[in-house]
C-alpha positions in Angstrom: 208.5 92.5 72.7 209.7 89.4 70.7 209.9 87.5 74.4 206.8 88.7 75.7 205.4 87.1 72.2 207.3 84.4 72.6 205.8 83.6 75.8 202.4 84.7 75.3 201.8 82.3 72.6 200.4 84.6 70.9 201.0 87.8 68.3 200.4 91.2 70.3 200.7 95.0 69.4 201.2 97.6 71.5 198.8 100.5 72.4 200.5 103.6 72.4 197.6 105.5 74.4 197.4 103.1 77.5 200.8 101.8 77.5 200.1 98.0 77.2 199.8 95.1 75.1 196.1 94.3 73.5 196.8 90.5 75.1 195.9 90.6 78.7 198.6 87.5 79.3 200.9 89.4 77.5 200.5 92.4 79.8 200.9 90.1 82.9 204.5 89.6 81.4 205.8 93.2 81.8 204.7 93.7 85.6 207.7 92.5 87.7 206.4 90.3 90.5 208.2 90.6 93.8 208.5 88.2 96.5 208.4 88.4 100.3 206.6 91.6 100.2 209.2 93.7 98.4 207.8 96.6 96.3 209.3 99.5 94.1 208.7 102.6 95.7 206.5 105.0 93.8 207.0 108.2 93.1 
């Protein structure tokens, strides 16, 4: 969390309920992005 507010710029807390940060750029942050296609599969 300290790096995700470190790179957000900004102070953020985290909602319990829905599972993500109350900063929209700060939720960008903790979805991996993966190149050429690749993709975790889901379950």
């Amino acid at each position: 969390m300290g790096n995700v507010a470190f790179r957000s710029g900004s102070k953020i807390r985290w909602n319990e309920e829905k599972n993500n940060f109350d900063n929209s750029s700060a939720n960008n942050l903790i979805i991996p992005k993966y190149n050429n296609g690749w993709s975790l599969p889901s379950l």
